[in-house]
N, C-alpha and C positions, 0 to 999 in steps of 0.2 A: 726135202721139204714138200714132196708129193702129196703126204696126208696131213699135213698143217693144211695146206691149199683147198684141198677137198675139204674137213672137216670147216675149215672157213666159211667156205662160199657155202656149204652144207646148211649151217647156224644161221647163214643169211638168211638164205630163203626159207628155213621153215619160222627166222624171226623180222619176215616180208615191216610186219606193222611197224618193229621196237624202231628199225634198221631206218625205215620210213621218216619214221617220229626225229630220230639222232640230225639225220639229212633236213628234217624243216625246220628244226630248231639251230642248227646252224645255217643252213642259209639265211633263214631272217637276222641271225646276228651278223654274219657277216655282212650282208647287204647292207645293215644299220650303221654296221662301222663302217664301212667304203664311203657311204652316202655321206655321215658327216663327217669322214676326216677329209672327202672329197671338196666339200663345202667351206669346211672351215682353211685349206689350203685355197682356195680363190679366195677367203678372207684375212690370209695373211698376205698384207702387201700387195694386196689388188691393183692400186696405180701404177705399180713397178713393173707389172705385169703389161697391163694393157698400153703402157708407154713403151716396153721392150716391142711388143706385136707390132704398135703403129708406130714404130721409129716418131716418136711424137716430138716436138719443137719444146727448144728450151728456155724460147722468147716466145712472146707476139706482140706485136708493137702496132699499136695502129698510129697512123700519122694523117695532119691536117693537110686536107684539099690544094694547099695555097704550098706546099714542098713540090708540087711536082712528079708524074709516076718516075720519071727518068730519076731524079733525085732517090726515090724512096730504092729504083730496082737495084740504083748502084751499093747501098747500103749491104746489099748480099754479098760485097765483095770485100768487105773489112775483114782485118788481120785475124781477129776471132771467129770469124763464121766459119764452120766447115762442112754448112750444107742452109739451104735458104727457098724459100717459093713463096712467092708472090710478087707484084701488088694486086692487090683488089679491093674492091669496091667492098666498104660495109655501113652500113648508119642502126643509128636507134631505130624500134619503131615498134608497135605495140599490134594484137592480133584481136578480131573479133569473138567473144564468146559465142557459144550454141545457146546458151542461156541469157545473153544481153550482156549491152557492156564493153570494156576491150580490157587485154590483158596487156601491162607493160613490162619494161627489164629486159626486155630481150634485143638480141641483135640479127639482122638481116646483111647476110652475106652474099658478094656475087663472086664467090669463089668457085672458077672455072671447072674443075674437074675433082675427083677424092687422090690427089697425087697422092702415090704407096711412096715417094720418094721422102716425104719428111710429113709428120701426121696424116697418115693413111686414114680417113675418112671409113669405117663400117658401115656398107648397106644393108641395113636388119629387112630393108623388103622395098622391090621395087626398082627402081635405075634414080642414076641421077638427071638431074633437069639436061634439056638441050634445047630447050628454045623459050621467048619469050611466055611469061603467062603458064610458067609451068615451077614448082616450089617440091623442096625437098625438107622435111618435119625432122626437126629433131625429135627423139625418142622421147625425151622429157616430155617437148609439146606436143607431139602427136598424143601422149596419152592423158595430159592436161586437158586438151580439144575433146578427146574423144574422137580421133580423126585417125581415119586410111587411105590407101592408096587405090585413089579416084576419087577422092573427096574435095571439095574445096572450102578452101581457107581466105578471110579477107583480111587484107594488110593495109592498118592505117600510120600515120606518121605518131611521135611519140607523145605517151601522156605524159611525161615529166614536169613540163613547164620551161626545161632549158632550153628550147628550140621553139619557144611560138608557134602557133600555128592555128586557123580560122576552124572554130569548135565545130564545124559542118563541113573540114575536109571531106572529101570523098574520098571509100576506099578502094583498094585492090584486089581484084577479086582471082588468085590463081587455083591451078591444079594441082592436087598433092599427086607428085610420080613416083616418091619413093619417102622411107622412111630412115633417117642415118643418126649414129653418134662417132663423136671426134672426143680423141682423149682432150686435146689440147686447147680448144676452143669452144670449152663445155655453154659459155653463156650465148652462142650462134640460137638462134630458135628455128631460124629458115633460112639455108642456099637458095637463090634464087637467080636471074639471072642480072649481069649490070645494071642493063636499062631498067626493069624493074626496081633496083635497089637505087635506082637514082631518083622513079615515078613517086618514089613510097613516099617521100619530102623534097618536089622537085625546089623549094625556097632554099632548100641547105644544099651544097653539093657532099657528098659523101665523103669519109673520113677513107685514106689508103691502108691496108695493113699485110703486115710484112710478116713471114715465120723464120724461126732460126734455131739450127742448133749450131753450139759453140763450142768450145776449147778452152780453160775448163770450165764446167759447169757445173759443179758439186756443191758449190754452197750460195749463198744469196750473193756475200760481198765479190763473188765470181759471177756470177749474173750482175750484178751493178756494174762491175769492169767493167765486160761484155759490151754491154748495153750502153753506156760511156762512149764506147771505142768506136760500138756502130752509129751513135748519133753525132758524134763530131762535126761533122762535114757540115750537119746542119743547121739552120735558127735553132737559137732555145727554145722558142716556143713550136717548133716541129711536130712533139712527139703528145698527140693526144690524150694516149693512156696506151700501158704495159703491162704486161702480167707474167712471171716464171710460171715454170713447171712448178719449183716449191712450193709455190702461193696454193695453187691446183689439188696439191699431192697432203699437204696437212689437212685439207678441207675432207678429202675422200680418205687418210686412214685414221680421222678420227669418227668417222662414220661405222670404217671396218671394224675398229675396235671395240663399238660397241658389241659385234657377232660374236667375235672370236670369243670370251668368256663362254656364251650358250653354247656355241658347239664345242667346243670343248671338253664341255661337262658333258652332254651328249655324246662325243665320242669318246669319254670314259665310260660314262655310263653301259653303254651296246660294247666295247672290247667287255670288261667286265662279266657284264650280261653274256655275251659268246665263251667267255672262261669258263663262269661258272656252269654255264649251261654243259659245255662239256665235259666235266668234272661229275656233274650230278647225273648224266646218262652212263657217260662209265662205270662208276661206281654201283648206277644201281646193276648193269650187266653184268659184272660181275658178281656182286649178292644176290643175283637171283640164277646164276648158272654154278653154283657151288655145285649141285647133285651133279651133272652133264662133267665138270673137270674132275669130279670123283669116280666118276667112269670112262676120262680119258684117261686117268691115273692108272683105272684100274688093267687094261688092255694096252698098256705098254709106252704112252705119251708122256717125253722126259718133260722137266721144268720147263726148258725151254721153249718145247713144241709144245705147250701150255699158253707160256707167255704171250709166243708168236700168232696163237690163235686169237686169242682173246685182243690184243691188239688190232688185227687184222679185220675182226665183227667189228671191231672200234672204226679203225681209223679210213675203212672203203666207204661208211653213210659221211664220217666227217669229210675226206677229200671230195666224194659229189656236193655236197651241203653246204662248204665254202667256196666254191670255184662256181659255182652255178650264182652264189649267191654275190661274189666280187661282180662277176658280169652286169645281175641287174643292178648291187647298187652303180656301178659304174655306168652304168647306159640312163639309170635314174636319176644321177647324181649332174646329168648333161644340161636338160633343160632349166632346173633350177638354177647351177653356177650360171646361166645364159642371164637369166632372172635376175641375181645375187648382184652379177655385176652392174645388169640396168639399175639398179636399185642406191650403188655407188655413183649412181652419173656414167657409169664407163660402157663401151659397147662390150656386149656380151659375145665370148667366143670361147667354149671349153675346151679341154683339153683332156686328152686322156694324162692320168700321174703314172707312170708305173712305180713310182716310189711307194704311194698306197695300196697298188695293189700287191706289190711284194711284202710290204710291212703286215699286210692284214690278213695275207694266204702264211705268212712267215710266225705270225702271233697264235694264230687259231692253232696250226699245226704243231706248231711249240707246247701250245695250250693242252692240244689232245694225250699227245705223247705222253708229259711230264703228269696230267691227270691219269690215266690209264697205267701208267708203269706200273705204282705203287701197287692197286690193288691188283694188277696180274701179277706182280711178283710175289705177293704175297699168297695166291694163291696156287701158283704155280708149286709153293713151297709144301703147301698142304700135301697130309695122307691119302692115299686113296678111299679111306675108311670117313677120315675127318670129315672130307669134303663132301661126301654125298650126305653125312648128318647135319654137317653145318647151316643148308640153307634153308632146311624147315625146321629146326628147331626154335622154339621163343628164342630169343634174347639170354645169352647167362650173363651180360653185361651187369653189375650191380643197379647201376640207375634203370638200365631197360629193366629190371625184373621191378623197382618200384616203382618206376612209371607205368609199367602195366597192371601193377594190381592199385596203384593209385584210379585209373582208367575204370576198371571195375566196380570199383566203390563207387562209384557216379550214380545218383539218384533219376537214372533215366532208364528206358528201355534196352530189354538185352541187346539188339541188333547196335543199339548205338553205344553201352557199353564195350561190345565186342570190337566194335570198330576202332573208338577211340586205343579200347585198351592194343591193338595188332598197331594200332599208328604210334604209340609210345614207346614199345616194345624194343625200337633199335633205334636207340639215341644217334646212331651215323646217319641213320639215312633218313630220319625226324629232319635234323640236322641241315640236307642239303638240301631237301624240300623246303624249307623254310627261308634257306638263302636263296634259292629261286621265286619264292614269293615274296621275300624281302623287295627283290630286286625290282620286281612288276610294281609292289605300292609306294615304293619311293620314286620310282619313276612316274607311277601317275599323279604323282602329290606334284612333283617338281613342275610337270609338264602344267599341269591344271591351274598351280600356283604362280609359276614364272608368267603363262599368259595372262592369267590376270592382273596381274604387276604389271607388266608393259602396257596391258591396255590403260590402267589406272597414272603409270609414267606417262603414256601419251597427251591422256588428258590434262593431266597438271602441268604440261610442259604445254602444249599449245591450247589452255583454257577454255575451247570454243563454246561449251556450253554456257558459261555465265558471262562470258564476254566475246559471244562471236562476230562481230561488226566491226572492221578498224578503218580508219580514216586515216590518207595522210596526205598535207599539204605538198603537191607537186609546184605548184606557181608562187613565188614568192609575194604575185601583185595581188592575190585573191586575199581579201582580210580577216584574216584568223576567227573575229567577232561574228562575223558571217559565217563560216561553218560553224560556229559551237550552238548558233541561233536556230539553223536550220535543223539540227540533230533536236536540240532541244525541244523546239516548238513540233518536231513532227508526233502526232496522235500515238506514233506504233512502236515510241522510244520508250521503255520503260524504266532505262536508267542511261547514265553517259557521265564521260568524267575526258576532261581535256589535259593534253600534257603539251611537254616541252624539256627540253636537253640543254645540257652545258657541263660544260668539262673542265673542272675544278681541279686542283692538284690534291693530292692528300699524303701525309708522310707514309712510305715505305711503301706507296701503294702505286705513285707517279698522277700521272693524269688519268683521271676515273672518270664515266661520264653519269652527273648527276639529272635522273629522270624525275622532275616533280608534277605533281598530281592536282587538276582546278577541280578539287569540288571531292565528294566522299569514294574514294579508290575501296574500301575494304571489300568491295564486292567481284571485284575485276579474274578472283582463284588463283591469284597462287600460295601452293602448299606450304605449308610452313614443316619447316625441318625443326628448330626451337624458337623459342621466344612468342612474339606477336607484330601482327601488325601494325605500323604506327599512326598514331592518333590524334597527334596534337602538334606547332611547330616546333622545333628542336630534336625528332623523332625521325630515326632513317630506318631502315632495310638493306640486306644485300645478301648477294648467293655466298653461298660458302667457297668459291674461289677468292674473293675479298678477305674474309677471315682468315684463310688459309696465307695470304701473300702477306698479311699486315699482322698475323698471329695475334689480331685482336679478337675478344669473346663477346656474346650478346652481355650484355648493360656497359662496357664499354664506353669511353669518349675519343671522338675523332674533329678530327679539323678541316675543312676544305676551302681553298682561297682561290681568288679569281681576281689577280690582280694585289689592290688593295683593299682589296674586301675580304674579310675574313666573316665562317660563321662557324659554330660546334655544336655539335649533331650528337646523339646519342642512339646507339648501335641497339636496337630494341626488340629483332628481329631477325632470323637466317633463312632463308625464304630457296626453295626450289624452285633454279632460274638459272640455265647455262649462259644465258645473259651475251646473245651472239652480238650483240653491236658492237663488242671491242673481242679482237682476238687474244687476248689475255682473261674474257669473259669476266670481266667486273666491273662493276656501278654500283652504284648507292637509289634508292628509291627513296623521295620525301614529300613533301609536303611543298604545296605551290610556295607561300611565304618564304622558307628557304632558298628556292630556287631563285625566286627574285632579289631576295637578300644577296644575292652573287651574281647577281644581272639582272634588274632594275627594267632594262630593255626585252627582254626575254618572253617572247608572244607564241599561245601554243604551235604546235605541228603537227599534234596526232591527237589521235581520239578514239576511246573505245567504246559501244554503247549495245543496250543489250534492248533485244525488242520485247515488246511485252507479248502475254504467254499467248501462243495460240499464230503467230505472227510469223513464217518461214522469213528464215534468215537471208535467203538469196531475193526474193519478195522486198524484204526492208530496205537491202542493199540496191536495191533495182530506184525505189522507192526515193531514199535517200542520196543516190545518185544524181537523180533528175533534178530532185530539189538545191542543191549547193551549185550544180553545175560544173562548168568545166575547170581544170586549176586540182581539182582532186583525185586523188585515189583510194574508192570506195570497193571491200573486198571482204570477202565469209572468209574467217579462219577454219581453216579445214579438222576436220577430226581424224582419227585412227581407222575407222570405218571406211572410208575413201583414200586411204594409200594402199595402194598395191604393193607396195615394197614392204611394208609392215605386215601386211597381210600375209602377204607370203613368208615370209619369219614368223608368223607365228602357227602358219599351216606345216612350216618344217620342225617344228617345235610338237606341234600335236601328234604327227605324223610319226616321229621317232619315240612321242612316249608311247604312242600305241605299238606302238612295234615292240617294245620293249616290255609291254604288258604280255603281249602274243608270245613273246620267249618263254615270259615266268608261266603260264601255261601253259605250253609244249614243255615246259620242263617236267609239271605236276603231272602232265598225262601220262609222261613219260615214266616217272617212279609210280605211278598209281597203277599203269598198267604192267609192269613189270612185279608189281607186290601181289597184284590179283593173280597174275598165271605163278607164282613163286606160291601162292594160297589156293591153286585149283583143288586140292583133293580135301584140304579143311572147309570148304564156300560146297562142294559137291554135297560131302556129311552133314552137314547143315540145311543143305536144300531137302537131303533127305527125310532129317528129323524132323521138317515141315515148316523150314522157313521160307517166307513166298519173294517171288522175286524185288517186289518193293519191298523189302524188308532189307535183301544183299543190297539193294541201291543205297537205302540209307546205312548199311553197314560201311559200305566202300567210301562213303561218303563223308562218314563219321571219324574216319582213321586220319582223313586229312582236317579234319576241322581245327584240331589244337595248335597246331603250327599253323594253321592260316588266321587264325586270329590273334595270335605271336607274330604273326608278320604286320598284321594292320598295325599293332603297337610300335613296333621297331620301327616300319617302312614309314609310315606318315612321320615324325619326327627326323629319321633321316633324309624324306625328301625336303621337308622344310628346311633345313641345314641346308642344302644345296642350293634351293631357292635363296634363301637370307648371302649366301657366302658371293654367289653368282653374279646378286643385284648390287651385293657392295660394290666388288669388282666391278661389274660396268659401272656403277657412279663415279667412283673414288679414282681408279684409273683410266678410265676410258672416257669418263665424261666432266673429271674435274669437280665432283658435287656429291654431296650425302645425300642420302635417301629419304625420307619421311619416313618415320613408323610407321606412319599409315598403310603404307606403299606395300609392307609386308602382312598388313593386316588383312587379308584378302578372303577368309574363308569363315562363314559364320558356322556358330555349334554343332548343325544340323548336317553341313559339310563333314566337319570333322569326324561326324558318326560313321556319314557315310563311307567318307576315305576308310576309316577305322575298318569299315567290315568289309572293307576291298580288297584285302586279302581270305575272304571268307569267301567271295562272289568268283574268286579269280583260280582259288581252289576248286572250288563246288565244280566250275564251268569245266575246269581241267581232268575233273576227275570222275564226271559224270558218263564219257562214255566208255570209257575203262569198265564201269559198277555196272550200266547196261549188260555191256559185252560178258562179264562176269554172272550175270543173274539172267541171260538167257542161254549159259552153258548147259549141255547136257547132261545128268546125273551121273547116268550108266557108264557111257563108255570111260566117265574119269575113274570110278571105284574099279571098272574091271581091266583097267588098264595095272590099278593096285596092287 
């Protein structure tokens, strides 16, 4: 095998560039695929994940002040616990904005230490607290605040209304020392210390809470046992509030599942993308080294030492090109899953998979071999005579010889007749060019498309433009009439509509919670998927999880009763709306009338209102704050532009189509510069008869044009497929809800042109400096090498 070896490494280096080119274009696919199959592996099953790391509790229980700590510690020692920590100190309490205001929901814990014994506590930066006056941020709210470690944070008692408290409390003013997330105890906003979490509402004393994990724990009505078993001992009214792991874990993998479809399609797309790409270098190495195996034929090189050669130019740029390229995307693929998880609520901790990395060094190599065989077997099979005429010969394929003289007949100049007509010429390798820029412009449709979809999903999902202001009654003694007055009568409200809930039973549907509307709702954005919005009383709305349980259609009649109250509604409308106030995601939307027709008593609680134009929504909010006073919760619904978790999903989105772009031209340079040195002694004769070098540019230029504008046809239409197939899947599975037409309608005419000739741009770009390189060759020495 001495001169396979030699003539190998021989081929290499005098084909430094091809060799070059094979090794970039598979490292960027391989990187592409590691990265997202990387990604999309921390999105399958992400809580399972991060609850396996932090050995996480499969209770937490927090209990009233008046049990007792001795009561609460002994509770670790019931017949189910088989591991347990705490008591500690937690209470409600709400945090100051940098921008005015206080933020509530949240819980302040004075949990001693991040025990790795059961819910291990992640410190993402910083230490945890050890003395008074010193606060540790959950990741959420640190990047809620806008806050680090040395910053500080003030902590006031809670806005709810459930706990009274003098609207001129004074607040807490601590040090942030660290930044942490806890699987288990995701609503925590700040560790801090006892006495501190006692200071925050010294009128309440703080609620104890306890963690557990149990025996067994696999399903809820095992968690209720559990739970059951460990509260025994105490009052019924003991136990404040509980929450499972399960409670936890539905919340975060139905978040996951909205990822996993997009990378998915992403990591088909980049494996693919790496296929082809090595399929379409191979092939061309081969078709352009026919003359070279007609003179190893001819000097005594069996089939085999044929094969083995040509494999071996193959498969030494692929083995660099994928192994270099598993690395970075694996070392790439770190800080985002860190991301990916904050982004699930979970602390972020990667991991290297060797599962991907073997599956994706194991694919490519697979991929190279079984692409390469064919054509070195085949040409291994070849004459010694064949071979050296085969690769400069036109085309005797039937189609190549009438796509070439179709090429000809073109009412353009000879350079670009020449060209087109050399690029028709060999329907194979037209052929794998094509599927290489297939690949670029449906990847750039998908990538271009899918974001604009999500951003367009985001909005219709959290409204903020036409109804960014919501209001909601935290005090029950504040009077309803009194906020709707104060929205109303302020100068900077340009619109507002007050609501109110009640939860009706309806056949096959159980108890639904019907939201009805004081005063004209049409304006408030949500997308309609069919029908319309309702108009008058007897007229509902609802998401299509509703339709779906009750298998009723819009024009439909339905029943809802409260009691002895009965009213019937007509179904007028299917409205995009995951409809999070019930975890089965269904309600009804109507009309105030209705709502009252089923509770008489029924006084709003929320409010949504839009300020008029010119008017910042944090401004209005600040504004309208002041004015209602205390008793409320006045708060800017956020947009898609201020989540960083969105953001970053949609930067891993651009990020992979572009990559994906960069393969399909490394692929074109690839056959474009392999077809020019296969064309040196025809592009020489040419230069000689007096064509100038901008003339070979637009020739070389020219060969690629017909299949690049065959690929903007194909490619944008298959990316749209992907896009359409992608978004159904995240609705229908992953989010319980149809999609709007709209949602898909994302690209105006002028788009589509554009897409269209983006496999024109992506050609040109690929193939332009092959035509350079081509057209600043020298005359002489190729004729007299002749």
């Amino acid at each position: 095998m001495g001169a396979v070896r030699v003539k190998t490494l021989a081929d290499l280096r005098r084909r430094r560039l091809q060799s070059g080119v094979i090794a970039v274009v598979l490292f960027l696919a391989s990187a592409a695929a590691t990265l997202a199959l990387a990604i999309l592996a921390e999105s399958n099953a992400p809580f399972e994940h991060a609850f396996a790391r932090a050995n996480g509790a499969h209770l937490v229980v927090d209990y009233g002040p008046s049990v007792g700590s001795d009561a609460v510690a002994a509770t670790g020692h019931a017949s189910s616990v088989t591991a347990s920590a705490g008591p500690w100190p937690v209470t409600a309490g709400s945090l100051g904005h940098p921008k005015g205001g206080r933020i509530g929901g949240g819980q302040f814990s004075g949990r001693p230490t991040p025990d790795r014994s059961i819910d291990a506590v992640t410190i993402l930066a910083g230490r945890w607290w050890q003395a008074s006056g010193e606060a540790v941020l959950d990741q959420d709210t640190a990047r809620l605040l806008d806050k680090a470690v040395g910053d500080s944070i003030t902590v006031y008692p809670p806005t709810d209304g459930k706990q009274p408290v003098p609207a001129d409390a004074p607040g807490r003013v601590l040090t942030v020392v660290g930044v942490a997330a806890s699987v288990s105890t995701p609503d925590v906003a700040v560790w801090m210390s006892p006495d501190d979490v006692t200071a925050v509402n010294p009128r309440h004393a703080p609620a104890l809470q306890m963690l557990y994990r149990v025996d067994p724990s696999g399903s809820e009505p095992d968690l209720r046992s559990a739970l059951a078993n460990i509260t025994a001992p105490l009052p019924p009214d003991g136990v404040v509030n509980s929450r499972t792991y399960l409670a936890v874990k539905t919340g975060v993998d139905r978040l996951a599942d909205l990822y996993v479809p997009v990378l998915l399609a992403f990591s088909v797309f980049a494996l693919l993308a790496a296929a082809f790409a090595i399929a379409n270098v191979v092939s061309g190495v081969v078709l352009s080294g026919y003359r070279s195996i007609g003179v190893m034929k001819a000097i005594g090189f069996t089939p085999t030492q044929v094969i083995s050669t040509l494999l071996g130019q193959i498969l030494v740029p692929v083995i660099v090109g994928v192994i270099a390229g598993v690395i970075v995307g694996t070392v790439a693929s770190m800080p985002i899953i860190e991301q990916t998880a904050s982004s699930f609520g979970l602390p972020g901790e990667a991991t290297f998979s060797w599962q991907i990395i073997a599956a994706v060094l194991a694919v490519t190599l697979a991929t190279a071999v079984i692409a390469a065989i064919g054509p070195a077997i085949r040409a291994g099979r070849l004459s010694a005579v064949g071979a050296m005429t085969r690769g400069t010969a036109p085309s005797t394929h039937v189609a190549g010889g009438r796509l070439r003289r179709l090429g000809m007949r073109l009412p353009v100049a000879i350079q670009l007749r020449l060209g087109t007509a050399a690029g028709l010429a060999h329907p194979g390798r037209a052929s794998m060019t094509l599927g290489a820029l297939v690949v670029g412009v449906a990847a750039l449709t998908f990538s271009i498309g899918l974001n604009s979809s999500l951003l367009r999903v985001m909005a219709d999902l959290g409204r903020s433009e036409p109804s960014p202001v919501r209001v909601e009654l935290m005090d029950p003694s504040v009077p309803a009439d009194h906020v709707t007055s104060a929205i109303a009568t302020d100068p900077r409200t340009a619109r507002s509509v007050a609501m109110a809930q009640v939860k009706p039973t309806v056949p096959r549907a159980g108890t639904v919670p019907f939201i009805g509307y004081k005063g004209e709702s049409d304006w408030i954005g949500y997308a309609l998927i069919r029908g319309r919005w309702f108009a008058s009383p007897g007229e509902v709305v609802a998401p299509t999880a509703f339709f779906t349980q009750t298998g009723l259609h819009v024009g439909d009649t339905a029943t809802a009763t409260i009691g002895d109250r009965q009213i019937t509604v007509r179904l007028v409308g299917e409205i995009f709306d995951l409809a999070d106030e019930t975890d089965a995601h269904m309600l009804i939307r109507g009309t105030w009338s209705d709502l009252a027709a089923l509770d008489p008593t029924a006084t709003p609680t929320m409010w949504e209102a839009q300020p008029v134009a010119g008017t910042a929504p944090d401004d209005y909010r600040m504004g309208l704050g002041d004015a209602i006073g205390r008793g409320v919760q006045v708060f800017v619904q956020g947009d898609s532009s201020s989540d960083a978790s969105f953001l970053l999903f949609l930067a891993v989105v651009g990020v992979l189509g572009a990559v994906l772009v960069v393969i399909s031209l490394g692929g074109v340079f690839n056959t474009v510069l392999l077809e020019t040195q296969q064309r040196t002694r025809e592009m020489a004769v040419l230069k000689a008869i007096g064509m100038s070098p901008t003339q070979v540019v637009a020739m070389v230029l020219a060969s690629i044009a017909p299949v690049a504008i065959a690929a903007g046809l194909i490619g944008v239409p298959l990316g749209l497929l992907a896009q359409h197939v992608v978004l159904t899947y995240m609705g229908e599975v992953a989010a319980g809800t149809d999609i709007p037409a709209a949602t898909f309608d994302v690209f105006t005419p002028v788009m589509f042109v554009i897409l269209g000739l983006s496999g024109l741009a992506i050609g040109a770009a690929g193939a332009y400096l092959p035509a350079r390189r081509a057209a600043r060759a020298r005359i002489a020495p190729v004729l007299q090498a002749e």
